[in-house]
C-alpha positions as YAML, in Angstrom:
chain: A
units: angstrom
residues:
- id: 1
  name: UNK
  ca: [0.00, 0.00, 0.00]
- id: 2
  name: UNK
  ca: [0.95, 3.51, -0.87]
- id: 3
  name: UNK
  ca: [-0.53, 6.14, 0.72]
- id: 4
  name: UNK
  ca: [0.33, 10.37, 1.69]
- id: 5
  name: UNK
  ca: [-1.58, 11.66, 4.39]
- id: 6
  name: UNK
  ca: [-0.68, 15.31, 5.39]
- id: 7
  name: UNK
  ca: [-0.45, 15.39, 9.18]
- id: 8
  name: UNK
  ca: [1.69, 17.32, 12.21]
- id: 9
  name: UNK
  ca: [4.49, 16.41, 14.46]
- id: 10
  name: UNK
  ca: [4.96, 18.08, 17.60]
- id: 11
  name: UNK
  ca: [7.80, 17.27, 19.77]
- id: 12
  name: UNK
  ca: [7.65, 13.72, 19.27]
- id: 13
  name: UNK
  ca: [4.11, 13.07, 18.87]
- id: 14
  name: UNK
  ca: [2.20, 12.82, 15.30]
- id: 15
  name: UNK
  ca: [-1.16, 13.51, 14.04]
- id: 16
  name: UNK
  ca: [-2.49, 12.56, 11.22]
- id: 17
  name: UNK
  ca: [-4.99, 14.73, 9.46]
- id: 18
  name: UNK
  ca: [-7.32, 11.55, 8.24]
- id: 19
  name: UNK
  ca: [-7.47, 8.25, 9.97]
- id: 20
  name: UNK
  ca: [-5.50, 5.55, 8.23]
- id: 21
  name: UNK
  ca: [-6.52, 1.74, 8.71]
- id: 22
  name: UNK
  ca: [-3.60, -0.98, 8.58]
- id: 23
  name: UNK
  ca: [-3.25, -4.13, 10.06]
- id: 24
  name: UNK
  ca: [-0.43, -4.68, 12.24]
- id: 25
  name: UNK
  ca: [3.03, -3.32, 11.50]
- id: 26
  name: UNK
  ca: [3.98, -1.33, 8.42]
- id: 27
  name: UNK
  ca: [7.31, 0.41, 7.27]
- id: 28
  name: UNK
  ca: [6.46, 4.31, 6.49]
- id: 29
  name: UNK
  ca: [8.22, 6.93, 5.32]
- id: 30
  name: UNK
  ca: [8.40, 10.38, 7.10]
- id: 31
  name: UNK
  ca: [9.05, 13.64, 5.39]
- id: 32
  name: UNK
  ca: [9.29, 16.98, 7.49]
- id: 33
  name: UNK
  ca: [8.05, 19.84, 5.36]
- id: 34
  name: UNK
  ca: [8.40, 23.58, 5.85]
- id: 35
  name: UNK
  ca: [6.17, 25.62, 5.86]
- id: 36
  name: UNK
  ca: [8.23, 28.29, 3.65]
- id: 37
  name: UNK
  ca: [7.73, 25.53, 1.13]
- id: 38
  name: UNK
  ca: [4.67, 24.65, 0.79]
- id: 39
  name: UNK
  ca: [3.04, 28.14, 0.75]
- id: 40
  name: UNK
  ca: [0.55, 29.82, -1.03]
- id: 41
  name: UNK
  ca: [-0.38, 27.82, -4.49]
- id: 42
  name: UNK
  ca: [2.42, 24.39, -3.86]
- id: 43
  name: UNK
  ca: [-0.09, 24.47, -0.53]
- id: 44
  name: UNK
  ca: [-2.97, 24.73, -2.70]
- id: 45
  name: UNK
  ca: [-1.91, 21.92, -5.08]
- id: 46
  name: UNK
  ca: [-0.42, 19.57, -2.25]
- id: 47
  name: UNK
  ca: [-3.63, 19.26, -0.81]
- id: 48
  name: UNK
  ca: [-5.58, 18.47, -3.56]
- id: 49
  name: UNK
  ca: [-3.60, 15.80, -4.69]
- id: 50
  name: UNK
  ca: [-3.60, 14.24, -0.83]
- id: 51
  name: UNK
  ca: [-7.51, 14.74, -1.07]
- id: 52
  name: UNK
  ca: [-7.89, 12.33, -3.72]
- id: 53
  name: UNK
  ca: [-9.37, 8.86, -3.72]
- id: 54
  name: UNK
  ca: [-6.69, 6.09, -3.82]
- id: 55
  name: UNK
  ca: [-6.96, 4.07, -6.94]
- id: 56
  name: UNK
  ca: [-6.10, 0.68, -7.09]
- id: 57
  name: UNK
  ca: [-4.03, -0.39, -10.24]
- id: 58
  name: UNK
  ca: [-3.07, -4.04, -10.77]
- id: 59
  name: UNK
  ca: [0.57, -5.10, -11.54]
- id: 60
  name: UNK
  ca: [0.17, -5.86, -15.05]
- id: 61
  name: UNK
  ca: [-1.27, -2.24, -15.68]
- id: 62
  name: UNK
  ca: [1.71, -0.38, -14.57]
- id: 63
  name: UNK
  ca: [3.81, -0.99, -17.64]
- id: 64
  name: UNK
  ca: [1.09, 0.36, -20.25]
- id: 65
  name: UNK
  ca: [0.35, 2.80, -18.58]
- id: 66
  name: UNK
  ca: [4.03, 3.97, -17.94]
- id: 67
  name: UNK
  ca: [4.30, 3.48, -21.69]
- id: 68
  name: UNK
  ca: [1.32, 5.52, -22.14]
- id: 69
  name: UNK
  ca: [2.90, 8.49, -19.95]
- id: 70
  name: UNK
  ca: [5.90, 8.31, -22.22]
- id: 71
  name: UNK
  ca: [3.71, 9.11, -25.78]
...
């Protein structure tokens, strides 16, 4: 599973801004942003995209449409 969630850390505790269901343990990735740089309309944009629907795309599909993306 992929997933971005935009959330807040405060001296060692995080909060996510949407609950997130997995079962049991999970590796995840955590980027620190700053606010200088996500401002204004990157703010505007980075939400939007972490507002969307995941979609669920089966193995086989990546390659066409990676291939796709490249025409």
């Amino acid at each position: 599973m992929l997933r971005s969630v935009m959330g807040v850390y405060d001296g060692g505790k995080e909060e996510l801004k949407e609950p997130v269901e997995v079962k049991g343990k999970i590796n995840v990735i955590v980027t620190f942003l700053n606010e200088i740089e996500i401002s204004g309309e990157r703010r505007s944009c980075l939400e939007r995209l972490l507002s969307r629907r995941p979609v669920k795309i089966f193995p086989f599909k990546v390659k066409d449409l990676i291939e796709e993306g490249r025409r």
